[in-house]
C-alpha positions as CSV (number, residue, x, y, z in Angstrom):
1,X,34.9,2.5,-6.1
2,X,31.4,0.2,-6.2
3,X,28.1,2.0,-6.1
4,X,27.0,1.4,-2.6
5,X,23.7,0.1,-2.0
6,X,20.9,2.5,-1.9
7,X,18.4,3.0,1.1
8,X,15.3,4.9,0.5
9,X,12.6,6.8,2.5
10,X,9.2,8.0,1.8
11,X,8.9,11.3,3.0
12,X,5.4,13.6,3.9
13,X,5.9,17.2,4.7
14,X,2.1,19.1,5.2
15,X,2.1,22.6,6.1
16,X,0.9,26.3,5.2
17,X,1.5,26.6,1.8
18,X,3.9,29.9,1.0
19,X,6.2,31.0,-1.8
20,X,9.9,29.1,-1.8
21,X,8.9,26.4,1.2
22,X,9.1,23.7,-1.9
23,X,12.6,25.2,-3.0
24,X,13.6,25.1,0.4
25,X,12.3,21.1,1.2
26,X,14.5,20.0,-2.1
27,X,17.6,22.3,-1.3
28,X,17.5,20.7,2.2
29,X,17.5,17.1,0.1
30,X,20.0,17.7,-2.2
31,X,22.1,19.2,0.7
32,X,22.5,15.8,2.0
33,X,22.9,13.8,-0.9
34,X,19.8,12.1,-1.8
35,X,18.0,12.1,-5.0
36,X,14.3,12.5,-5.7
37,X,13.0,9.2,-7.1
38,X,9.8,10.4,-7.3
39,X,7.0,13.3,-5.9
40,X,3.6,14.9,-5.6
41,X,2.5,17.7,-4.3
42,X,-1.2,19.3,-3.8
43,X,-2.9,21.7,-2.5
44,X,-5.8,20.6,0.1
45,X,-7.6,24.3,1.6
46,X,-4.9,26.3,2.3
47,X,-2.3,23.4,3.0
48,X,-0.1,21.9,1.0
49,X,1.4,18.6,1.1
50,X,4.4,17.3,-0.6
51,X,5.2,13.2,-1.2
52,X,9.1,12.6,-1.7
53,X,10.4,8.9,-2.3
54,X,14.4,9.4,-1.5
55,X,17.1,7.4,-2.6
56,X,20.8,7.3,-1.4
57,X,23.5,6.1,0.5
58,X,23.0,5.0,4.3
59,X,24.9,8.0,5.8
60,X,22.6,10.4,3.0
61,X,19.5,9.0,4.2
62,X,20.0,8.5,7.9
63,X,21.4,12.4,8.0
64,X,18.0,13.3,6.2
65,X,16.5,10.9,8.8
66,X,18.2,13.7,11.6
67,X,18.2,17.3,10.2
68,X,14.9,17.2,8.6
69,X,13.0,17.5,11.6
70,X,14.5,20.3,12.8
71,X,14.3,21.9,9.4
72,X,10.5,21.1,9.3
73,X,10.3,22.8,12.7
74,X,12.0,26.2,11.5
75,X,8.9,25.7,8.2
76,X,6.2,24.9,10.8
77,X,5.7,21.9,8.5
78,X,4.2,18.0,10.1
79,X,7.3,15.9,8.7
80,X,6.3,12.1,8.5
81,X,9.1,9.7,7.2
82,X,9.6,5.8,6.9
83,X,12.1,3.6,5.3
84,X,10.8,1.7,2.5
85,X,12.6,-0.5,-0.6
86,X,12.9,-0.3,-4.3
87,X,9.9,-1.4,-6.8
88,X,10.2,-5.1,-5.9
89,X,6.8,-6.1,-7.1
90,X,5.0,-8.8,-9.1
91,X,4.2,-7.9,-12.5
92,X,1.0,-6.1,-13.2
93,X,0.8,-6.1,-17.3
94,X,-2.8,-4.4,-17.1
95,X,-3.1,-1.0,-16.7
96,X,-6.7,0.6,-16.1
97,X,-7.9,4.1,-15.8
98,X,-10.8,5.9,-15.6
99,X,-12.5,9.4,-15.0
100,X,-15.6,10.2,-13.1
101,X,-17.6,12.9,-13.1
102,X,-20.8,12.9,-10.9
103,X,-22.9,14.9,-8.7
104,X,-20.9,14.7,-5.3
105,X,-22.3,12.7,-2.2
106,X,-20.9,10.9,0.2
107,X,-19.5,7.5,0.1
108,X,-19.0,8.4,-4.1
109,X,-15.1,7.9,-4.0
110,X,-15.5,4.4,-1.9
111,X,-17.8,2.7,-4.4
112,X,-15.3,3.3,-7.2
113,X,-12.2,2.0,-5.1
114,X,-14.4,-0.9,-3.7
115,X,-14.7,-1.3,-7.6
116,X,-11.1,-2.1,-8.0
117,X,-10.9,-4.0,-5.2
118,X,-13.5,-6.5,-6.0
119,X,-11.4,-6.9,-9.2
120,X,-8.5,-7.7,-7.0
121,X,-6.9,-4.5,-8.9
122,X,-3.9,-2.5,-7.2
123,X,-4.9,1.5,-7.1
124,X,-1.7,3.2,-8.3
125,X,-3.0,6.7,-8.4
126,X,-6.0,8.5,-7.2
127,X,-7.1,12.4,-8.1
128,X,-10.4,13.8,-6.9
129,X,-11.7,17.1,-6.8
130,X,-15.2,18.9,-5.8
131,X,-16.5,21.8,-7.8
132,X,-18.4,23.8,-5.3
133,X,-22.1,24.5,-6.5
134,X,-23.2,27.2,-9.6
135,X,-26.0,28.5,-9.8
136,X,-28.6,25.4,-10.1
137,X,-25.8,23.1,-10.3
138,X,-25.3,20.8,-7.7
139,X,-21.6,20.4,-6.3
140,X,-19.6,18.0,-9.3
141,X,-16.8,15.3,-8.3
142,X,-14.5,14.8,-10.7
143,X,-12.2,11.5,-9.9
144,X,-9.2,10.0,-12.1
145,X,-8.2,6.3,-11.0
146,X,-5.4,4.5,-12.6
147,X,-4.8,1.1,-11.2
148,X,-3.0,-2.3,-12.1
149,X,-4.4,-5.6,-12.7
150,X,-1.7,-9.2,-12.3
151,X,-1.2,-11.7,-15.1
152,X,-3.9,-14.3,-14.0
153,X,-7.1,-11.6,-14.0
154,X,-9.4,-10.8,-16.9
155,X,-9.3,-6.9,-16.6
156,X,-11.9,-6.6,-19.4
157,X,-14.5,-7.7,-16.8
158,X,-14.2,-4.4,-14.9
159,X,-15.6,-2.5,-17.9
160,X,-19.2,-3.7,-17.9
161,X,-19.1,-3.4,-13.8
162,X,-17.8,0.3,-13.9
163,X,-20.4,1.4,-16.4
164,X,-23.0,-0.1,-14.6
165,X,-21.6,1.7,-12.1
166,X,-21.9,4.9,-13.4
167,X,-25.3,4.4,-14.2
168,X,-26.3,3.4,-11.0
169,X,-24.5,6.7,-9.9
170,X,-25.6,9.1,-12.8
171,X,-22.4,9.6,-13.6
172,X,-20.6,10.0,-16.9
173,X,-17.4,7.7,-17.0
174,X,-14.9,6.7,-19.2
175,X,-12.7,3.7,-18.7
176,X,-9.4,2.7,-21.0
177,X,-7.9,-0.7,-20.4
178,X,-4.5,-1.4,-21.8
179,X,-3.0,-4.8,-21.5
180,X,1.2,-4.9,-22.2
181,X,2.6,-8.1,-24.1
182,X,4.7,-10.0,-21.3
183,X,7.5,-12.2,-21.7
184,X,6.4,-15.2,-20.2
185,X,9.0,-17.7,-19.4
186,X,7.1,-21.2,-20.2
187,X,8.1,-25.2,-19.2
188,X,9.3,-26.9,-21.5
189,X,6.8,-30.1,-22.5
């Protein structure tokens, strides 16, 4: 019998954390036939959140579509879901990322992503976190960006602009740009 074709949903569940909740979101998955593709989960205060990309068959997704709610009622979890596809995207053979720390302030984060945006570079994955304040030591932000550049841009560019940057911002910062070998298909002459 063929594969059939596979559907998939992005699921957020955000709730109180407590021992087993996470055991009992995958159970419930697995229960009705769909597969993780791919997850996070953090703790924010004394939430958690956890991100699920599902795959499976129509019938496994839309019967996730229907029971979870009620199952993230019985958890007293906020359930948030939306179909989605596969990875159809253009290729991005640059990969950049960086780490941050910096005395926190406001507005800190957005001057690093409005970094990658001016590069026209995709942010894949962002991690922050505030140290609260030690003795004479102000509050520290410590952020990790890794983020994809297309083809047709010069990624090198970014790494004077971030470390002038982290200047600007007192910040120590370290930035590793990796460019993968593509295999271009070319016109004939």
């Amino acid at each position: 019998m063929p594969q059939s074709q596979q559907h998939y949903l992005v699921i957020t569940a955000l709730g109180a954390d407590r021992p087993g909740i996470v055991n009992t979101i995958t159970r419930h998955v697995s229960s009705c036939g769909c597969n993780i593709e791919d997850s996070r989960l953090a703790m924010l205060g004394e939430e958690f959140t956890f991100i699920m990309l599902l795959s499976g068959s129509w019938n496994a997704i839309a019967l996730i579509e229907s029971t979870l709610p009620l199952k993230g009622a019985e958890l007293e979890l906020l359930i948030v879901m939306k179909r989605t596809h596969s990875h159809g995207r253009p290729p991005m053979p640059v990969t950049v990322w960086v780490k941050v720390e910096v005395k926190d302030s406001p507005h800190i984060i957005e001057r690093f992503t409005d970094l990658f945006d001016s590069h026209q570079m995709n942010i894949a994955e962002l991690a922050s976190k505030t140290q609260p304040a030690t003795g004479d030591n102000p509050p520290q932000l410590s952020i990790q960006i890794t983020a994809h550049s297309p083809a047709d841009t010069d990624a090198s560019i970014i790494e004077p602009a971030f470390y002038r940057l982290c200047t600007e911002l007192n910040a120590q910062g370290t930035i590793s740009v990796v460019n993968y070998p593509q295999h271009d298909e070319k016109d004939g002459e």
